[in-house]
N, C-alpha and C positions, 0 to 999 in steps of 0.2 A: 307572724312567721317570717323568717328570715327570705329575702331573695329569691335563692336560687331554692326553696325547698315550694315557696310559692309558685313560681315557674314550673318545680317539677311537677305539683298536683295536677295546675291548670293544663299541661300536657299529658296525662294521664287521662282526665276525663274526658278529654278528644278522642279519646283510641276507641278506634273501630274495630270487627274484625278484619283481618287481612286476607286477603284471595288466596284461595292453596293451587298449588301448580297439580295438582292431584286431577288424573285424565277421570272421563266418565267410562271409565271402564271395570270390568273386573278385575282384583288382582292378580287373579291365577294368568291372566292376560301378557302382564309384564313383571310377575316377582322372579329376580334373578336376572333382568336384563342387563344390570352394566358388571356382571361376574361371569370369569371365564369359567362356567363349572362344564359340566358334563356335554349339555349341547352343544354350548361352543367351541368347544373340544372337537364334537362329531364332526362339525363343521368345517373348520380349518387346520386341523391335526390331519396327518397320513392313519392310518391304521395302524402302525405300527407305534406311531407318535404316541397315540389318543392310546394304545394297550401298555406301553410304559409309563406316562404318566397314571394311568387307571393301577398300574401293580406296585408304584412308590407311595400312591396315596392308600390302599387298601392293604400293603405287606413290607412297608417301609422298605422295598428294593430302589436300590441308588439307580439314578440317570446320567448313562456314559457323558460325554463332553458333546457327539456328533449330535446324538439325540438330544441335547440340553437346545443347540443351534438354533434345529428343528422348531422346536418349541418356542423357543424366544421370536424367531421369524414369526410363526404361525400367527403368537400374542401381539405382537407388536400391528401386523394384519389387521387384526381382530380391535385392537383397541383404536388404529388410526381409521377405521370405518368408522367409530363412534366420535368423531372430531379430540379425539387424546393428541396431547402435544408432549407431555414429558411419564414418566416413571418415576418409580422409587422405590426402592426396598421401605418396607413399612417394619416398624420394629417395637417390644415394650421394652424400654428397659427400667433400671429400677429407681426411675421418678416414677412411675404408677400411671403416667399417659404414655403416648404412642410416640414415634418419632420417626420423620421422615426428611430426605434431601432430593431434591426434585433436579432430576437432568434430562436434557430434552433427545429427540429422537436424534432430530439434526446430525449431520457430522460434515461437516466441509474436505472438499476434495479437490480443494484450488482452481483457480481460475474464476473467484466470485462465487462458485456453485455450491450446493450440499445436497449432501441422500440422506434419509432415513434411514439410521442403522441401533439394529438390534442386536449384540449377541449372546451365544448360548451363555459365556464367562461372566458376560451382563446381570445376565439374570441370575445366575447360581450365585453369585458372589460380590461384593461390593467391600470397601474398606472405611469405615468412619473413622472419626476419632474417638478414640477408649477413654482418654482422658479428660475429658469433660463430661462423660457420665459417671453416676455415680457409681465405684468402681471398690468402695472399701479399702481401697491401697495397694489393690491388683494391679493398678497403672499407672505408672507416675505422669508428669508431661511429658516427658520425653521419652518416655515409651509407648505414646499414643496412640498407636495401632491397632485396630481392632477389626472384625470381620462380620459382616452379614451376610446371611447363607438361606436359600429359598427353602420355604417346607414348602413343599407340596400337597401336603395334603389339606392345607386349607388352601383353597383356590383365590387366587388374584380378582383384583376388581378394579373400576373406575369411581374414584370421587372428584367430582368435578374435573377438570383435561387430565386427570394425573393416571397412570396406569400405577394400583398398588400392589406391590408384591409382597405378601407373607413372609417374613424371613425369621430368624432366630439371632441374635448378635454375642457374639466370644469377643476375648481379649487376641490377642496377639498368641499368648500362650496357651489359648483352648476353654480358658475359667468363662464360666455362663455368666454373663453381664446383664441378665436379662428377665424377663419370667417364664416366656416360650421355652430355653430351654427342658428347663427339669420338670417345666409340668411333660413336655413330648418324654421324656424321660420315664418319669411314673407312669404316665398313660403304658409303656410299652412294658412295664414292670408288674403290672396291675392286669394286663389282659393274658401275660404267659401265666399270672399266680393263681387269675379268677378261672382261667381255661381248665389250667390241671385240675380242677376241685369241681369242676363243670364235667369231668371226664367219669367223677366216680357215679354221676345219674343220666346223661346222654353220650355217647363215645362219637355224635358226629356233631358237638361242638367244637370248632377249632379256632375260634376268635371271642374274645367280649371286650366289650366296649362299654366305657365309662360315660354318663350320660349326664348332661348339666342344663339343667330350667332355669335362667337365674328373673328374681322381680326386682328390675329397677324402681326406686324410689327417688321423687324429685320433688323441691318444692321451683314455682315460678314467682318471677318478681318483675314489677313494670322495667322495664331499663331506665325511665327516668329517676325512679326512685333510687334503683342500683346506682347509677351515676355519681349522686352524692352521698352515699355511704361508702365513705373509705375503707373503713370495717371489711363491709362484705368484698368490693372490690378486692384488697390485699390478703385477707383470709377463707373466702366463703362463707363466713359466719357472722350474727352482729355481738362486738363486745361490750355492747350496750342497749339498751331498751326493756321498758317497762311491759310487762307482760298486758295487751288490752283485756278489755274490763271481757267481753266476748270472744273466748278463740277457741276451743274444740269441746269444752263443757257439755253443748247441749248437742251433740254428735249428730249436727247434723250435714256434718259437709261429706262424711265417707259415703261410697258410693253416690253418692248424693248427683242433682243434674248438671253436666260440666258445663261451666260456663261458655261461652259461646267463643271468646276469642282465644279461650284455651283449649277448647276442640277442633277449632281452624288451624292452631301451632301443633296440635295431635292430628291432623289428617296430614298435615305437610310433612312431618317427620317420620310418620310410617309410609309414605308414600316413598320417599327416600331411603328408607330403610330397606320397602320390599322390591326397590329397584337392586340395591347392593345383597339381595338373597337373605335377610335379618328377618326370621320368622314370627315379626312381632302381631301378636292377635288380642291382647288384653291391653285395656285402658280403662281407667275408674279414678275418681276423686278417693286421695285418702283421708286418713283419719285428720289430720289437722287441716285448717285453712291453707288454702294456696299449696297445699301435698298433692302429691297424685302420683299412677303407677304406672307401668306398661310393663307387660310380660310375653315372651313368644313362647312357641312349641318348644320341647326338648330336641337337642341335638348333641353331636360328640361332642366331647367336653372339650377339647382344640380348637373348635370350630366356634362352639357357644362362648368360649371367653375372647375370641377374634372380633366376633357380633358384637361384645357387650362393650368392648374399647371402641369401636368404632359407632356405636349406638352414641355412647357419651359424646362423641367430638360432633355426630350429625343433629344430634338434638339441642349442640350450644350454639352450632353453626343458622340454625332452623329456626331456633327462638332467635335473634337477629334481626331475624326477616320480620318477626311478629311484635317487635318491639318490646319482649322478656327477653329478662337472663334466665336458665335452668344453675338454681345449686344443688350441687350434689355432696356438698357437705355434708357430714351424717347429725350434725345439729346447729342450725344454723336460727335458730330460735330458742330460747333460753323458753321451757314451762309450756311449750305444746310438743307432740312426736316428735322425735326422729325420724332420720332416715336409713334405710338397712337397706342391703343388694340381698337378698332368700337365696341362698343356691341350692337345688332341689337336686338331690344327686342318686344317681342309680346304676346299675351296670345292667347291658343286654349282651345277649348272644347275637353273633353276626346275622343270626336269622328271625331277629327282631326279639325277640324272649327276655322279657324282663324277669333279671334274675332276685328281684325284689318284690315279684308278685306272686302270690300262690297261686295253686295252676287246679284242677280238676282230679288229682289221684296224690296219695299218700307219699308218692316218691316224689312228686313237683315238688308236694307240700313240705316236705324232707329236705330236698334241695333249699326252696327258700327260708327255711329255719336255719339251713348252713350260712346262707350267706348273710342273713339278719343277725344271729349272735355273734358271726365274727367280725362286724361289723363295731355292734355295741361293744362286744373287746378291746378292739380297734382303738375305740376313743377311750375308755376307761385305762388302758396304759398308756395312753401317749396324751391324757387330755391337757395337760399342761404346753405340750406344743399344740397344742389345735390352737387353745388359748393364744399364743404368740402368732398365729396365722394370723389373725385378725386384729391385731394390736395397733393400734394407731394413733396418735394427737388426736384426730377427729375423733374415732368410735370413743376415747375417754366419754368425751359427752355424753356419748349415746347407751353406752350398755348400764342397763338396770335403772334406765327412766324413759318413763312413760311409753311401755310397750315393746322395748327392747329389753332382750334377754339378759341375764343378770353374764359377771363375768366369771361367776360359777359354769363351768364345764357337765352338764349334766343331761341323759338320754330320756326324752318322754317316749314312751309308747302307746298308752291309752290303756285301761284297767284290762279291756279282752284281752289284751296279750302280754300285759305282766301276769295276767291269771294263768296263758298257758306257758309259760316260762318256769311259773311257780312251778305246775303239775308238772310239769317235762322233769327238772331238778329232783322231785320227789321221786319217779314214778321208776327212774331206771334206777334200777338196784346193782350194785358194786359187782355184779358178775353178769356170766354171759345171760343174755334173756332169755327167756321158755318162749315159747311158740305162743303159750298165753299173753305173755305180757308184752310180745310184740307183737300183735293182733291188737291189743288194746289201747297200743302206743298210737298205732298206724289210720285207727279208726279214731283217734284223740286229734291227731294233728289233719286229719280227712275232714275238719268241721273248720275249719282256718276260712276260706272263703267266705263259709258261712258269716264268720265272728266278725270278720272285714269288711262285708260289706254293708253292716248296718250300724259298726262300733268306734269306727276309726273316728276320731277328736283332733283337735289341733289345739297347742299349749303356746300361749301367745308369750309366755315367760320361757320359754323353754330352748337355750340356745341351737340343740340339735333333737329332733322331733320327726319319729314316723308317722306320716301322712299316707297312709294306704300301701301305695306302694314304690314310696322312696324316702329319703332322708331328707328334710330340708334342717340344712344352716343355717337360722336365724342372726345367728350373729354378726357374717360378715358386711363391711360396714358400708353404701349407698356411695362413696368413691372410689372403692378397693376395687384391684386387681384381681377381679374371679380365681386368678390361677396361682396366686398364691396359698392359698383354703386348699384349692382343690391337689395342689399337689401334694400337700401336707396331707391331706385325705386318703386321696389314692397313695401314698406311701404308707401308711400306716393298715390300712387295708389290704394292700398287696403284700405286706411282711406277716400281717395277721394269718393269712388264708396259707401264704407258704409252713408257717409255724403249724397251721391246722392238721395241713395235709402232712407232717412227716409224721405227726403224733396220730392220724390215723391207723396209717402204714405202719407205724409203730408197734401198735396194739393190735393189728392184724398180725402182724408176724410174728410178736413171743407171746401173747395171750391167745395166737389162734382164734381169734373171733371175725364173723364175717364181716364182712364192707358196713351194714347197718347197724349193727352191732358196737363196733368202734365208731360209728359216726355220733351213734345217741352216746356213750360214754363219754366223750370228748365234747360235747355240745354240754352235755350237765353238768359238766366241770365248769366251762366258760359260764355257765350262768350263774352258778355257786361265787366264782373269782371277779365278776366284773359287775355285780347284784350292788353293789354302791353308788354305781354312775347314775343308776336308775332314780327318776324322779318324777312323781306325778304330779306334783302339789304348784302353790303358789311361791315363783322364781322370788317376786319383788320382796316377801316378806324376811323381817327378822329372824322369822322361827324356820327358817331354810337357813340363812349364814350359819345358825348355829348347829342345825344338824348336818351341814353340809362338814365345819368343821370337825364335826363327832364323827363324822365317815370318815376324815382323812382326808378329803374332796379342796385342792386349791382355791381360794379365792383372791385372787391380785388385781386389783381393781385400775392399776396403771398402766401404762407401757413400757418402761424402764424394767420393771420387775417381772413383766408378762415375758418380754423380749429375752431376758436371759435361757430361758427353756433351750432356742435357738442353738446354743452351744454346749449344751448339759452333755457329760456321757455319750448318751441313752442316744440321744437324736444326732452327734458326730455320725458315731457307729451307725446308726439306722442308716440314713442318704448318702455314705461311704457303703459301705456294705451291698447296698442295689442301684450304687454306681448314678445315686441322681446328683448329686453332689460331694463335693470331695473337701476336706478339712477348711483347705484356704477359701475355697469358693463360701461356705458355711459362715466363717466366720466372719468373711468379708462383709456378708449380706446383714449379719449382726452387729457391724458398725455402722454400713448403711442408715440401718433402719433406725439405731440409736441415733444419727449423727440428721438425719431429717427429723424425727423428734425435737432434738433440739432447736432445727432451724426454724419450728414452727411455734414452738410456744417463745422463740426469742421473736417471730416478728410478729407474733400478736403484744408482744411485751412493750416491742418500739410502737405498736400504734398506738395501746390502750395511752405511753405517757402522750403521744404526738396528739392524739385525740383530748387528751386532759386538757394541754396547757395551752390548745390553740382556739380548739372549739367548745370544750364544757365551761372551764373556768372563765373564762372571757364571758361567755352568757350569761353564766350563776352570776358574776358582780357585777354585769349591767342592770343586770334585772333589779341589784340587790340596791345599787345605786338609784334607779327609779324608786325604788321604795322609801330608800332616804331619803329622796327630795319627798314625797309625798309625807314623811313624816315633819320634814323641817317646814313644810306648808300648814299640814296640821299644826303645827304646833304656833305661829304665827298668827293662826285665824282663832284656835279657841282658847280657853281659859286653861288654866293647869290641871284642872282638877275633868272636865271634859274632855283636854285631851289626852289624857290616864286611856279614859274609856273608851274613846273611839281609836287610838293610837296602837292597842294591844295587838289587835290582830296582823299588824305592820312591824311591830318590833319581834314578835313570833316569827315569823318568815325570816325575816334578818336574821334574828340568830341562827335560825337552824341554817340559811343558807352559807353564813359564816363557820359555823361548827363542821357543815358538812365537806364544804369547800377544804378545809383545813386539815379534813381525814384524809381526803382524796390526794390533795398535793402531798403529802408527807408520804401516804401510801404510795404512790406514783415513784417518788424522789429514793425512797429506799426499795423500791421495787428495781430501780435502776441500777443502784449498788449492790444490789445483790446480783441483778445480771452481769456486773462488770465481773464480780468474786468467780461467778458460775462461766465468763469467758477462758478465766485467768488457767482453769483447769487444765489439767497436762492428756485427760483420756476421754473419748468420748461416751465412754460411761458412766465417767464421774460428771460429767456436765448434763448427760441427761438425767441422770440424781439430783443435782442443783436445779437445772429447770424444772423441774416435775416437783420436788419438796420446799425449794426455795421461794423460787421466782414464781410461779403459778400459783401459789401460797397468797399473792399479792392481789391476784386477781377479782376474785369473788366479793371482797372487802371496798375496792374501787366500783365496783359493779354494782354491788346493791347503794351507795351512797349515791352515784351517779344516778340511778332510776331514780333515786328518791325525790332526786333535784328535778328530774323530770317533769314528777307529776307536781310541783309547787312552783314550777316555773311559771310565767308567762307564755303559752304557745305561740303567741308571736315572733318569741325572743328565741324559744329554742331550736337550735340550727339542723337537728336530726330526723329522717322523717320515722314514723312510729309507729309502732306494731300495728298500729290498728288502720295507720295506712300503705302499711306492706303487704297484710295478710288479707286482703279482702280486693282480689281483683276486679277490676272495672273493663 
C-alpha cells in the first residue's frame, strides 16, 4: 500500500469511541434550551411583546418598528445570558446549504468603551451581497444589493456563540433569491385553499397547516480514509472503486446493532440537536454498510425544513468531533443504496386534525377522500414538475437503483384503497343520488378505518406512496433542500383544492344538487381523470417503463430534461397566478439549477482526468513495470521453452494493464475536449445538454476500466482506499 493510505488504516484501527457531551438527564429536561421559542419569550418579552410576536407567527401579522426594538432587546438579553457574542441572520439560498455573516453585539461609544447593542432594524433586516449568490441574472455585480428579512415564525436559536436568526433573503428589487421565500408563500396559499374545502365538513376550522416528517439518510466515513479521497472530498461521492466482494447482499446491516462509535456520533448529535428544538427520535443502521438514518416527529413544514438544514451542518460539525465525515450525497457508492431525504407530508387543522386520516363517521370519512384524491390529482397534472423538484447531478445516481424510486412520477396506494376508488368511480351514477345510494355510499366509505388500519403497505419503488395517513416523497434526494419538493407540492395541492372547490359550488348551483351530492360527482370524476398516475406494481421493472409509457406517464431519467418542466406554460402560470413566484424569479431558478448542473458533473470531470493521470496511471505502469522486470528475470533464469510457461501469467497482466491503461487515457483526453466544446456554449442549457450527453458519456467507460485495474493491481501499489475499507466501520 502506498504511504499515506497506510497511515490512514493504521489510524483507523486506533479509534476508539469518543465521549458525548450528552448530560445524564432526560430530554424533555433541556430539548429547546438554546431556542428562543415560546418560554423564552414568556420570559423576557412584556406581554405585549410575547402577544405580537405569538400573532406574526400564528396569523402572519407584521411587527411595527417600536415593537421589532422590544424584541431584539429582549433576544439579545436572552442570548448574552447563554455566553452568545455575535448574531446573524441565517439564510437558504439557492446553493441548497444555509448561509450566514456573523457580527458581534459590541458597538463602541468612544473613549476606549463599548455596549451591547441590539436593534429592532437589526433584527428585521440585514443587506448581503445578491451577487454572489446564485441569482440566475437577477443581479449583476454591480447591482449587489440584496435583503434579509426575519420570519418569525420559526424562532431564533443559538449554535455555538452565534444568535441565529431565521430570515428570508430578496434581491434589491424584491425577486426571491432563496428557498424560504415561496415555500412561506405556498404554505399561506395552501392553508386559505385547504381551509375553504375544510369549511364544506367543519365551519369552525379556520387554519390548516401543512405538515413535513422528513428521514434523513446518511452514510459515515472514518475521516482518515476521507482525507485521502479526493473524489469524495471535491464531490461527496467516490468516482472510482470496485464494489467489495461483501456490501449489503446478505442484509444484514439494516436495522442491524449500530456500532459503538457510531452511536456515540448519534448520541452527540441528537443531543445538539434537542438543545436547538430538532425533534429528532429515530435512528437505525440502513440498508447498506456504513448507511444509517435519523428521523424526528412531524412538525410545520417551515419549521421542519429549518431543522433539516441545520440538522445537516450539526451533524457535519458532530461527526468532527468523532473522527467521521457524514455524506449526504445521494450516491456516494457505485452498487450498494442510495441515499433519499422521505418527506412525509400532510395537512392538519389548527386543532390538531389530520386532514389525511379518516376519522370515526362518514362525513370525517368524506372529508378525507376529499383531501386524498385531490391530492392524487395534484400530482397526476403537474407530475412532470414534481419530477423537476427533485432533479439533481446527485439524485441522477440515485433514482431507480437499488431502492430508489424510478424517475417515473407515479401514486401507490395499496390494493384497499385502489379497490375503494374503484367502487367510489363506479358506484355514483351521472345524476343526483337517491337516498339509496347515498346511504350505501356513506356506509361504503364508513369502513375506511377499518380497511387502514390492517391494509396500509409501503411501496419501496414508489416515488410518492400513501402510508396510512400521509404522503411520503420517496424521491427527494438525501442533500436536497426539503422546501424545494414541498413547495412545488403545496402549490399544486393548493391550486388543486381551489379548482375542486369552485367545481363544487358549481354543480351546486346550476345542477341544484346538495353539498354531498357535488362532492361525490366531483370526486368520481378525479378518479376517472387522474386513474394513470396510479401504480401498484414493481417501479424498478422494464414492464413498468413500458406501460408507463402506454399511460402517457413521463419518464426523463436526467436533469437537464427533468429541469425544463420548470418553465413549461402550465407551471409559469401556476406560481404567477398564486403569486409564489413571478416569470423572472421562475426562470431565473431554471438557469440556476441548469448552471450548477453543469458545475458539478464539470468538476467531477476535472477530478476523474486529475485522478487519471496523477494517481491511476502512474500506479497501473509501476506495477506493470515490476512485472516487466519480473519477466526479464524470468526470462534470464529459464530456458525458452520454460519460460513460455511459467511467464504467461505475467505477460496477461501486462497486457491487459496496457490495453486498459490506454482506454482510460484516451477516454480521459477526449473527455476533456469535449468539456472544452461543452464550455465554448453560448446558453446554459445547451451546456447542461453537453455535460449530461457528452461529457458524462465519458464517465462510466473510465470507471469500469479503472476498477478493473484495481482488482489486478498490486494492493500495495494502489494509492486509493477501497470499498471494502470504507464501508465497514471500526
Amino acid at each position: 500500500m502506498t504511504t499515506r493510505r497506510i497511515l490512514a488504516l493504521q489510524e483507523v484501527s486506533k479509534r476508539t469511541p469518543v465521549e458525548t457531551s450528552q448530560p445524564n438527564k432526560q430530554v424533555s429536561e433541556y430539548f429547546g434550551a438554546n431556542v428562543f421559542g415560546i418560554d423564552a419569550m414568556r420570559e423576557f418579552l412584556s406581554e405585549e411583546g410575547y402577544n405580537s410576536v405569538k400573532e406574526a407567527m400564528e396569523k402572519g401579522v407584521s411587527i411595527d418598528r417600536r415593537m421589532a426594538d422590544q424584541v431584539a432587546a429582549c433576544m439579545k438579553a436572552w442570548a448574552i445570558s447563554k455566553g452568545v457574542t455575535h448574531y446573524t441572520h441565517w439564510f437558504q439560498p439557492l446553493t441548497g446549504t444555509t448561509a450566514e455573516k456573523h457580527d458581534g453585539f459590541f458597538e463602541p461609544i468612544g473613549n476606549g468603551r463599548a455596549i451591547e447593542r441590539f436593534s429592532g432594524s437589526q433584527l428585521v433586516q440585514q443587506e448581503p451581497d445578491a451577487s454572489s449568490f446564485p441569482n440566475g441574472g437577477v443581479r449583476s455585480t454591480f447591482e449587489a444589493r440584496g435583503y434579509t428579512a426575519w420570519d418569525p415564525t420559526s424562532p431564533a436559536f443559538i449554535w455555538g456563540n452565534t444568535l441565529c436568526i431565521p430570515t428570508i433573503f430578496v434581491s434589491y428589487t424584491g425577486e426571491a433569491l432563496d428557498f424560504k421565500t415561496p415555500l412561506l408563500k405556498s404554505l399561506s396559499v395552501l392553508d386559505k385553499s385547504a381551509t375553504e374545502v375544510c369549511q364544506y365538513f367543519d365551519k369552525t376550522v379556520t387554519k390548516v397547516i401543512g405538515t413535513l416528517g422528513w428521514e434523513q439518510e446518511y452514510f459515515l466515513i472514518d475521516a482518515a480514509l476521507y482525507n485521502i479521497r479526493y473524489d469524495l472530498q471535491q464531490t461527496g461521492r467516490t468516482l472510482f472503486g470496485h464494489i467489495s466482494a461483501k456490501n449489503q447482499q446478505l442484509e444484514d446491516h439494516y436495522w442491524g446493532s449500530i456500532p459503538e462509535r457510531v452511536l456515540a456520533f448519534m448520541k452527540d448529535f441528537e443531543y445538539e440537536s434537542h438543545l436547538l428544538g430538532i425533534p429528532v427520535r429515530t435512528r437505525h443502521n440502513e440498508v447498506a454498510p456504513a448507511q444509517f438514518e435519523c428521523a424526528p416527529v412531524f412538525e410545520e413544514i417551515n419549521i421542519a425544513v429549518d431543522h433539516n438544514q441545520l440538522l445537516m451542518d450539526v451533524m457535519e460539525k458532530v461527526a468532527m468531533r468523532h473522527n467521521f465525515r457524514v455524506l449526504l450525497h445521494e450516491k456516494p457508492y457505485a452498487g450498494v443504496n442510495g441515499s433519499g431525504k422521505h418527506n412525509n407530508w400532510s395537512l392538519a387543522t389548527s386543532s390538531g386534525k389530520n386532514l389525511l386520516s379518516p376519522g370515526k363517521t362518514p362525513k370525517t370519512n368524506l372529508q378525507f377522500l376529499t383531501f386524498f384524491i385531490n391530492t392524487i390529482k395534484a400530482v397526476h397534472d403537474h407530475a412532470d414538475l414534481l419530477r423537476a423538484s427533485i432533479a439533481s447531478a446527485n439524485n441522477d445516481h440515485r433514482l431507480g437503483a437499488n431502492e430508489a424510486p424510478p424517475a417515473i412520477m407515479s401514486v401507490f396506494l395499496g390494493e384497499q384503497l385502489n379497490k375503494i376508488l374503484d367502487e367510489l368511480e363506479k358506484s355514483v351514477p351521472d345524476k343526483k343520488l337517491s337516498p339509496e345510494e347515498k346511504t350505501a355510499l356513506k356506509l361504503s366509505i364508513a369502513k375506511i378505518p377499518d380497511i387502514l388500519l390492517d391494509n396500509t403497505d409501503r411501496n419501496r419503488t414508489s416515488p410518492f406512496a400513501f402510508t396510512g395517513n400521509k404522503f411520503e416523497f420517496r424521491a427527494v434526494g438525501s442533500s436536497a433542500n426539503c422546501a424545494g419538493a414541498m413547495t412545488v407540492l403545496n402549490t399544486i395541492v393548493a391550486n388543486q383544492l381551489m379548482a375542486f372547490k369552485n367545481e363544487v359550488d358549481a354543480l351546486m348551483e346550476k345542477k341544484k344538487l346538495d353539498k354531498d351530492d357535488a362532492i361525490f360527482h366531483i370526486l368520481k370524476q378525479y378518479i376517472s381523470t387522474s386513474k394513470k398516475i396510479r401504480f401498484e406494481g414493481n417501479g424498478y421493472s422494464d414492464e413498468w417503463k413500458k406501460e408507463a409509457k402506454k399511460r402517457g406517464l413521463s419518464n426523463v431519467p436526467t436533469t437537464p430534461g427533468a429541469l425544463k418542466a420548470w418553465v413549461s406554460k402550465e407551471s409559469l402560470s401556476l406560481f404567477e397566478k398564486h403569486g409564489i413566484l413571478n416569470h423572472r424569479e421562475q426562470e431565473a431558478r431554471y438557469e440556476i439549477y441548469l448552471e450548477t448542473y453543469t458545475k458539478k458533473i464539470q468538476i467531477e470531470s476535472r477530478i476523474i482526468a486529475e485522478m487519471v493521470n496523477n494517481q491511476i496511471l502512474p500506479s497501473a505502469l509501476s506495477y506493470q513495470k515490476t512485472l516487466i522486470d519480473s519477466v526479464t528475470g524470468l526470462k534470464s533464469v529459464f530456458s525458452p521453452a520454460e519460460f513460455k510457461k511459467l511467464a504467461s501469467t505475467h505477460l496477461e497482466l501486462i497486457a491487459e494493464i496496457s490495453e486498459r491503461s490506454t482506454i482510460i487515457k484516451k477516454a480521459a483526453d477526449d473527455m476533456t475536449e469535449a468539456r472544452k466544446r461543452a464550455n465554448a456554449l453560448n446558453s446554459a442549457e445547451k451546456q447542461a445538454h453537453a455535460y449530461c450527453e457528452d461529457v458524462k458519456s465519458y464517465f462510466d467507460a473510465i470507471r469500469y476500466n479503472v476498477d478493473r485495474l484495481e482488482n489486478i493491481i498490486d494492493d500495495a501499489v494502489w494509492p486509493l482506499p477501497k470499498y471494502r475499507e470504507m464501508l465497514y466501520l471500526r
